[in-house]
Backbone as CSV, one residue per row, in Angstrom:
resi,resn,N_x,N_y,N_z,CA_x,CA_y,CA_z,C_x,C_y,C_z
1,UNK,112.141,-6.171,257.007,113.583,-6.286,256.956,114.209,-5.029,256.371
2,UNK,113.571,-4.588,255.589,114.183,-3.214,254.873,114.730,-2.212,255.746
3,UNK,113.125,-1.910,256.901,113.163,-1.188,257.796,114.294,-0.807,258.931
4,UNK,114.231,-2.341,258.798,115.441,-2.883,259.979,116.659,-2.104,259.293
5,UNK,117.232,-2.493,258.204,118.461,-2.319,257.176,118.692,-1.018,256.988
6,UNK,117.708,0.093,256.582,117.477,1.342,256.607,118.058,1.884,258.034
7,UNK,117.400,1.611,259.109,117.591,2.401,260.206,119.463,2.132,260.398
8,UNK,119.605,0.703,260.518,120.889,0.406,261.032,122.284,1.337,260.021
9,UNK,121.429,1.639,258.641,122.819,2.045,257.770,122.426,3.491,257.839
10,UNK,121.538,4.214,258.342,121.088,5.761,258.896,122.032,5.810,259.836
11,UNK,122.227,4.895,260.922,122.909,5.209,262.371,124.578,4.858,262.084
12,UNK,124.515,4.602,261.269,126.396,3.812,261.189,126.652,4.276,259.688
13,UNK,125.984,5.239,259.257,126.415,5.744,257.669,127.893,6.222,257.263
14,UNK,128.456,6.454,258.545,130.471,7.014,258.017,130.773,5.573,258.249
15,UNK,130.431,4.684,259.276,131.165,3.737,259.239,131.224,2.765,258.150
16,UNK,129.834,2.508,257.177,129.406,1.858,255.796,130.156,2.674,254.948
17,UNK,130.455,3.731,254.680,130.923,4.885,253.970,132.879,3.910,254.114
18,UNK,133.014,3.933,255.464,134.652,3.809,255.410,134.496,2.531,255.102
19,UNK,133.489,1.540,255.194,133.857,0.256,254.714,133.905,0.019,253.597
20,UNK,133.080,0.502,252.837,133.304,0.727,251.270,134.248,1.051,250.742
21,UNK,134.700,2.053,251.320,136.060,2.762,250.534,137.113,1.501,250.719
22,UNK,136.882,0.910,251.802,138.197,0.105,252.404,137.995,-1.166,251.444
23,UNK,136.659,-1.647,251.077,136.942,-2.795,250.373,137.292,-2.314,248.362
24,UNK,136.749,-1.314,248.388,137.127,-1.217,246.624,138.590,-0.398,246.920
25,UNK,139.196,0.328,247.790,140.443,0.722,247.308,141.163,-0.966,247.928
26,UNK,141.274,-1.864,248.330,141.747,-3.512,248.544,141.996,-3.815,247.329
27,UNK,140.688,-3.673,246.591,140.780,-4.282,245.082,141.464,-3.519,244.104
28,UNK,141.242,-1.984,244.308,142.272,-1.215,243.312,143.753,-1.481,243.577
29,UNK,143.808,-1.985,245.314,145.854,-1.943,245.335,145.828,-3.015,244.368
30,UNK,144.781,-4.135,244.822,145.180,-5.615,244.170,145.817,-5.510,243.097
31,UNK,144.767,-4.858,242.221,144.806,-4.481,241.064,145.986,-3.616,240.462
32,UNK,146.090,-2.643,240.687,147.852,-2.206,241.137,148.856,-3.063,240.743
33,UNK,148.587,-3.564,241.931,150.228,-4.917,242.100,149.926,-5.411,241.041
34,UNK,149.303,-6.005,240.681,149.098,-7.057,239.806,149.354,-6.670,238.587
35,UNK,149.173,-5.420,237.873,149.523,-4.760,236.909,150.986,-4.088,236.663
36,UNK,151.657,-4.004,238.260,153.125,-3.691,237.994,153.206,-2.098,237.882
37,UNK,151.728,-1.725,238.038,151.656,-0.008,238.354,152.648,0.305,239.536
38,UNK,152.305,-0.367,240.807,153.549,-0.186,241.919,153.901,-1.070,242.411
39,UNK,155.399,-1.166,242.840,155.955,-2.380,243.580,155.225,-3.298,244.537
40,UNK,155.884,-4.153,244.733,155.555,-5.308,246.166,155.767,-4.530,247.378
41,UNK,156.634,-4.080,247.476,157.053,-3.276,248.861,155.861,-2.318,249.272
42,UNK,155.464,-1.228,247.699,154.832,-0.056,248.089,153.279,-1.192,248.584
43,UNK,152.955,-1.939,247.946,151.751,-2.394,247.885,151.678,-3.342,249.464
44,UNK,153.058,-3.996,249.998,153.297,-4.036,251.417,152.677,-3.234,252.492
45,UNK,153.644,-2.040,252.129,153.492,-1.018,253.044,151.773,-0.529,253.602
46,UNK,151.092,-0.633,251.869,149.614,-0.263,252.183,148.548,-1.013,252.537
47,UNK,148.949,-2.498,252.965,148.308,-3.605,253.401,148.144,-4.953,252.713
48,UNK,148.215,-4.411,251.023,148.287,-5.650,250.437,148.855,-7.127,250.912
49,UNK,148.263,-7.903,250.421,148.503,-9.700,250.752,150.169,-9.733,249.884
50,UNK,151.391,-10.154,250.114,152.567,-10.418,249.638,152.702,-11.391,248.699
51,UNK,151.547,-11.718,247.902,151.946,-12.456,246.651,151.415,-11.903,245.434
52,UNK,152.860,-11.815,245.338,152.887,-11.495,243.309,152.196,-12.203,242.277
53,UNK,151.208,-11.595,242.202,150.199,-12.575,240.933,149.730,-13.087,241.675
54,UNK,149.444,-14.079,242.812,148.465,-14.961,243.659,147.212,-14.923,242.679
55,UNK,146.364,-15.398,243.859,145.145,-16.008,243.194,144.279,-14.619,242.733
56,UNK,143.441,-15.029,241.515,142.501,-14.170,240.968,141.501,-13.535,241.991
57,UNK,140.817,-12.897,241.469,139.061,-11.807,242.658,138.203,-13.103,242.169
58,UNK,137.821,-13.460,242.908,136.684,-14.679,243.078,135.266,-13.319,242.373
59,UNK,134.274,-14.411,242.039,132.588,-13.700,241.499,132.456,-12.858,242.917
60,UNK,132.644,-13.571,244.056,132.177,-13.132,245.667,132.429,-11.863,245.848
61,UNK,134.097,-11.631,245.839,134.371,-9.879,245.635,133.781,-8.935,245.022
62,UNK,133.815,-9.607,243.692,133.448,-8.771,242.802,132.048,-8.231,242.873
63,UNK,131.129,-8.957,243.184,129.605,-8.369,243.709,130.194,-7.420,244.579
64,UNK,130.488,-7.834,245.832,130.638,-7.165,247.094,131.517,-5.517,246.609
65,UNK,132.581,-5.807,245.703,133.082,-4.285,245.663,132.326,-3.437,244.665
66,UNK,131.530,-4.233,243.907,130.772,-3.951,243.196,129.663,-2.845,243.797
67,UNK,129.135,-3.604,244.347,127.494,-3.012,245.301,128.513,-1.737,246.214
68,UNK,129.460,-1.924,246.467,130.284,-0.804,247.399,130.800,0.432,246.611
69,UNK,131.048,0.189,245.486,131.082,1.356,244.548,129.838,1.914,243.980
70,UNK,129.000,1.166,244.280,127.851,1.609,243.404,126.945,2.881,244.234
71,UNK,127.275,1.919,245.645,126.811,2.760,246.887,127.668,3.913,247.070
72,UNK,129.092,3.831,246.983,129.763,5.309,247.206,129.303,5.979,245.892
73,UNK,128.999,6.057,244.766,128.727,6.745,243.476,127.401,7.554,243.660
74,UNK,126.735,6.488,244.558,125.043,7.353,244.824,125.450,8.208,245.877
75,UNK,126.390,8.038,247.054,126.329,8.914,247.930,127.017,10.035,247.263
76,UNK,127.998,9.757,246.335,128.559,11.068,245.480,127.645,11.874,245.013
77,UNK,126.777,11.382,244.591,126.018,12.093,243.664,124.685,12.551,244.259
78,UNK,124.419,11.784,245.352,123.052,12.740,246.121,123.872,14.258,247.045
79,UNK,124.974,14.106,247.070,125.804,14.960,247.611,126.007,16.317,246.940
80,UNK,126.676,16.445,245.948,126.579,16.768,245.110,124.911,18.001,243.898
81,UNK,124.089,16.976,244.393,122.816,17.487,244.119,122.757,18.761,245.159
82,UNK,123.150,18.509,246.312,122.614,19.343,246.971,123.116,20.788,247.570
C-alpha cells in the first residue's frame, strides 16, 4: 500500500501541494473571521462559509490540516536543503 501511495503522490505532487495549501489557508480564513482580524464581506469574497462565529473545527479538520501543514513544512524544508 505504501508503494501504491508513494507513486500516486510522485505523479500528482503540485496537485497535493495545492490541496494542502487550500485546506490550511480554509482554516486560517476561518480563523480570521472568527477572530475579527477581517470582516464578513472580506472573508466572503475569499470563499469563507457566511456565518459569524458558526460552528467550531471538529478533531476531523484538525488532523487533516494538521498532517497538511506538516507535509507543506517538510516540502519547505527538503527544498530549501537543496
Amino acid at each position: 500500500m505504501g508503494l501504491l501511495r508513494n507513486t500516486v503522490s510522485r505523479r500528482f505532487s503540485v496537485l497535493t501541494r495545492i490541496a494542502d495549501l487550500a485546506l490550511v489557508g480554509g482554516l486560517v480564513l476561518r480563523f480570521a473571521n472568527r477572530r475579527g482580524l477581517i470582516s464578513d464581506e472580506t472573508a466572503a469574497k475569499l470563499g469563507a462559509p457566511s456565518s459569524p462565529g458558526g460552528t467550531g473545527v471538529s478533531i476531523s479538520e484538525m488532523a487533516l490540516v494538521g498532517a497538511a501543514a506538516l507535509r507543506l513544512i517538510k516540502a519547505a524544508k527538503s527544498r530549501a536543503r537543496r
